[in-house]
C-alpha positions as CSV (number, residue, x, y, z in Angstrom):
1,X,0.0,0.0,0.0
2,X,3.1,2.4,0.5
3,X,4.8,1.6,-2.4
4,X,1.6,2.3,-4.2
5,X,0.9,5.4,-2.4
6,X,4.6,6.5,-2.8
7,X,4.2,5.8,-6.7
8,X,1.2,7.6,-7.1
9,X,2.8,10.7,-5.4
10,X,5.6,10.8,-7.7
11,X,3.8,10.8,-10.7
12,X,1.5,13.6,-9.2
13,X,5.7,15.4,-8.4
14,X,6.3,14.7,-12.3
15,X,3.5,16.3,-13.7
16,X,4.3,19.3,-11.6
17,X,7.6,19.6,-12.7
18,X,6.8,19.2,-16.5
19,X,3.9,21.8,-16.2
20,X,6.5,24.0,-14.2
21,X,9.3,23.2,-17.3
22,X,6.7,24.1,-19.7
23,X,6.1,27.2,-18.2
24,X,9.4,28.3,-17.8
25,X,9.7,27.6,-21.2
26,X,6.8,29.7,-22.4
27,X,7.4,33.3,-20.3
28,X,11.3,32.7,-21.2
29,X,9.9,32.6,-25.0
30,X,7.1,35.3,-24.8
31,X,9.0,37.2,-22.4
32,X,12.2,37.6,-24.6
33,X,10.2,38.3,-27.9
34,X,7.6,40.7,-26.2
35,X,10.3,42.7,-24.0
36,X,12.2,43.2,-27.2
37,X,8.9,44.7,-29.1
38,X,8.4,46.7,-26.0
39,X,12.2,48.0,-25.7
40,X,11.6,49.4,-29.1
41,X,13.9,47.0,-30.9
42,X,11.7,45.8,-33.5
43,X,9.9,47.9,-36.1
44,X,6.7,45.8,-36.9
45,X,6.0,47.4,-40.1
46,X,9.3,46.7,-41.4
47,X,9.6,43.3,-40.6
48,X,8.4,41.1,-43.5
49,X,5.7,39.1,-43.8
50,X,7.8,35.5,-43.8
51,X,8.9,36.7,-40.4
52,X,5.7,37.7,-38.6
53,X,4.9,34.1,-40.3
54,X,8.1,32.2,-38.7
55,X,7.0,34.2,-35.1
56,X,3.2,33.5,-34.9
57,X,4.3,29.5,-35.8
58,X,6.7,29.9,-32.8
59,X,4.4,31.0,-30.6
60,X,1.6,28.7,-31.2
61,X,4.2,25.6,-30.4
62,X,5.1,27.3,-27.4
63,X,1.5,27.9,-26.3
64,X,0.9,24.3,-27.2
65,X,3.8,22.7,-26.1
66,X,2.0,24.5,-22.2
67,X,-1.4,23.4,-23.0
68,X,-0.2,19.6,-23.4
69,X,1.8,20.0,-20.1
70,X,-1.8,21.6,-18.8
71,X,-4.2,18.8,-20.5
72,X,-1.4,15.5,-18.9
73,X,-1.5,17.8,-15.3
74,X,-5.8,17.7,-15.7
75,X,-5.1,14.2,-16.9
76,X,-6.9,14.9,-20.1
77,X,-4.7,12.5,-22.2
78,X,-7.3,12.0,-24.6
79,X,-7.5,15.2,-25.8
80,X,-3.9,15.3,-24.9
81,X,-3.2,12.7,-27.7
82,X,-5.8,14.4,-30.2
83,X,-3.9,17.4,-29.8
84,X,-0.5,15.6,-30.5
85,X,-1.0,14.7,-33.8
86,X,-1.8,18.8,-34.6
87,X,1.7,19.6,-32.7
88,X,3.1,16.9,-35.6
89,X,2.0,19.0,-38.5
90,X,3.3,22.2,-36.8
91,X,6.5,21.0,-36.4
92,X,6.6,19.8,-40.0
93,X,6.0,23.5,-41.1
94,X,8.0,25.0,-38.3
95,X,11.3,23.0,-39.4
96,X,11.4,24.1,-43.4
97,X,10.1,27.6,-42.8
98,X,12.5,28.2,-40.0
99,X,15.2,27.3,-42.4
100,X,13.7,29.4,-44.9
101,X,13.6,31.9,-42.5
102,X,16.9,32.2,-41.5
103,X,17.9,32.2,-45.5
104,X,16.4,34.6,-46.4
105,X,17.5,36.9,-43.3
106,X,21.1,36.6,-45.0
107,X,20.0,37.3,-48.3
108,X,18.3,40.0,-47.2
109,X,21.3,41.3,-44.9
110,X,18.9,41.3,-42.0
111,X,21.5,39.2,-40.0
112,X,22.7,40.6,-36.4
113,X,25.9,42.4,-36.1
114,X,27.2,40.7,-33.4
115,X,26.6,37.3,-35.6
116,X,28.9,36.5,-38.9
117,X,26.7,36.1,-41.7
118,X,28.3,32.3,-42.0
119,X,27.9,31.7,-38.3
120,X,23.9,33.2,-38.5
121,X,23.1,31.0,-42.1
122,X,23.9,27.6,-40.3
123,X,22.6,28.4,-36.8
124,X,18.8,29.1,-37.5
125,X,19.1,25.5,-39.7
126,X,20.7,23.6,-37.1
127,X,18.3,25.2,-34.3
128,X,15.7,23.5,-36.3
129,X,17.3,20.3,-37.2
130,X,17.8,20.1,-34.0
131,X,14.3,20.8,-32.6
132,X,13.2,17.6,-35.8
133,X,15.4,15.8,-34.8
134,X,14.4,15.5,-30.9
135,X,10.5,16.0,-31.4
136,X,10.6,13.0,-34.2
137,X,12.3,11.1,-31.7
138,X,9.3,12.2,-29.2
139,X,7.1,10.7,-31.8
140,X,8.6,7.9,-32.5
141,X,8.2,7.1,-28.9
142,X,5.0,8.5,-27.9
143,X,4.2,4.9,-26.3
144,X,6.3,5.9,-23.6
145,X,5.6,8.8,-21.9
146,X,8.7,8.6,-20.2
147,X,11.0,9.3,-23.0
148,X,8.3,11.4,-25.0
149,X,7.8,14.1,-22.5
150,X,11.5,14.5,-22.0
151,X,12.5,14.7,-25.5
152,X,10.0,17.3,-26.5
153,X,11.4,19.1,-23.8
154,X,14.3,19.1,-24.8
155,X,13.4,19.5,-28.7
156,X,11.8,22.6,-27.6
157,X,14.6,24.0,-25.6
158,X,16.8,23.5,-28.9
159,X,14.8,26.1,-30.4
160,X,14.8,28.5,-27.8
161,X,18.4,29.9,-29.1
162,X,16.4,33.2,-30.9
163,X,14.6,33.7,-27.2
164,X,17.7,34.1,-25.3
165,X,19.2,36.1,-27.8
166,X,16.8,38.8,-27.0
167,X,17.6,38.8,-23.2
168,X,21.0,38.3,-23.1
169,X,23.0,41.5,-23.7
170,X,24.0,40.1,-27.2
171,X,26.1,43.2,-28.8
172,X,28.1,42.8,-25.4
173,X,29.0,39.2,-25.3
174,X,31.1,40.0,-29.0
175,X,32.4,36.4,-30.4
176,X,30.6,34.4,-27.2
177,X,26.7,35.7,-28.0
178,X,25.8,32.4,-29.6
179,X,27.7,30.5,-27.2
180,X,26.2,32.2,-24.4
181,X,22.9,31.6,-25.7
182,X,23.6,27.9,-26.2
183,X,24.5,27.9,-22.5
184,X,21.3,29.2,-21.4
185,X,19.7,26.6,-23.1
186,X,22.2,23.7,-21.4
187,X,21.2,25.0,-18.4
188,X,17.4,24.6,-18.8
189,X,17.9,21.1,-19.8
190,X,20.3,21.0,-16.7
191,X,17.0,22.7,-14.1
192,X,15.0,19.3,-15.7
193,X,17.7,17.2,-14.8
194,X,18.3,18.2,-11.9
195,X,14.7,17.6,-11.1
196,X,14.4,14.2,-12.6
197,X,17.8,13.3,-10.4
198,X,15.6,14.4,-7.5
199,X,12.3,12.7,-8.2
200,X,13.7,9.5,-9.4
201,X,17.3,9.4,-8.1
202,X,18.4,9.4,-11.7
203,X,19.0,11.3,-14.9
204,X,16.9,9.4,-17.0
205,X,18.9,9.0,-20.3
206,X,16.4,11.4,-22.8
207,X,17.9,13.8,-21.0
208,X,21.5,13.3,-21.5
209,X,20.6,13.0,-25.8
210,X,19.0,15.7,-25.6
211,X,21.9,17.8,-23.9
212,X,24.3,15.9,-26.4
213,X,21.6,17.6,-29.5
214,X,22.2,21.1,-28.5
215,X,25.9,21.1,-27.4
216,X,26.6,19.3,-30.8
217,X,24.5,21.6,-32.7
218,X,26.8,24.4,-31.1
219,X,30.3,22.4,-32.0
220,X,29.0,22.3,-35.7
221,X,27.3,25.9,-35.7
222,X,30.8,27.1,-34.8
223,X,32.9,24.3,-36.8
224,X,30.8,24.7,-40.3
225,X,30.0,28.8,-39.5
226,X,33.7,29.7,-39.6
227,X,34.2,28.0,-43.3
228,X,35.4,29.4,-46.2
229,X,32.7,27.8,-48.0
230,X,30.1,28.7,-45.9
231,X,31.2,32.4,-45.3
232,X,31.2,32.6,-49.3
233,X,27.8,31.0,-49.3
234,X,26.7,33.8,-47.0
235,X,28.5,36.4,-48.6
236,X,26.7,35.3,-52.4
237,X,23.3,35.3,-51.1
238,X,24.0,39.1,-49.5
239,X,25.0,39.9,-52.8
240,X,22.7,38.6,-54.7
């Protein structure tokens, strides 16, 4: 009767933490964008139309990526489930348009100052290869619940590079902004792993590929960024 008791318990501990992660996750996101807009820093009728596109697809994971936190915490996992498959085909248009995205920002010289324009045209690509990559592997194993959560987690941390750029004092940071920003992101997954450790006396492993995701996408951001060939990819689309 304990163990059941004691059981019971720590899956009502887990749901708090996830719904607590998501949360974080969701003021860190529409906290960075919307203090930006309100600091001034973004001139809304300037900004094209592809971007509002790529920021309102951003948002609506993030507000979903709460809601399923909310709907497991209510243990509404029917709806839950229903709901899964529409977070599917968002990340199937989030991934190419992102990459788009981040494209056409270089060909249109839009890219940040304290970012090389080689450096900026493989980081919004990897950010969202490496969001796919962790929220197929979600899918894949959406029969259990202990891997799926933690992987879209993580998939949505990996994305969460733009967020932090807007908080961090970016212009300051010189050659270490993306690092920095990477960091931040290690360190969320490192808040749900220090968690997990607590509730289960373990990391559970989801974790640890997920942290090995976005420190990798990092080590190739700054390994492929600093190229010849991709500096003179960047440097033809600016031109051209």
């Amino acid at each position: 009767m304990a163990t059941a008791i004691g059981a019971v318990e720590r899956q009502a501990r887990e749901r708090r933490i996830f719904t607590g992660m998501a949360a974080l996750v969701a003021v860190t996101v529409i906290g960075g964008f919307g203090s930006f807009a309100l600091r001034g820093y973004v001139d809304v009728a300037t900004v094209p139309w592809w971007v509002h596109v790529h920021a309102l697809s951003l948002l609506a994971w993030t507000l979903l990526f709460l809601a399923q936190a909310l709907l497991v915490a209510q243990r509404r996992t029917d709806l839950h489930r229903q709901l899964g498959w529409v977070g599917a085909g968002l990340a199937c248009f989030l991934i190419p348009w992102g990459i788009a995205t981040s494209i056409l920002a270089v060909q249109m010289g839009r890219v940040p100052p304290f970012f090389p324009p080689g450096i900026f045209l493989v980081l919004g690509p990897l950010d969202m290869l490496a969001f796919g990559a962790l929220t197929l592997a979600a899918i894949l194993l959406r029969q259990r619940s202990d891997w799926h959560k933690r992987l879209i987690l993580c998939g949505t941390i990996a994305m969460m590079e733009p967020a932090f750029g807007r908080i961090l004092p970016m212009p300051l940071l010189g050659p270490w902004a993306g690092a920095c920003a990477t960091l931040m992101q290690l360190l969320y997954v490192g808040i749900a792993m220090r968690a997990d450790a607590g509730l289960r006396g373990a990391v559970h492993p989801a974790y640890r590929w997920g942290l090995a995701v976005i420190a990798g996408r990092l080590l190739l951001v700054e390994l492929l960024g600093r190229t010849a060939i991709v500096a003179g990819a960047a440097a033809a689309l600016a031109a051209g």
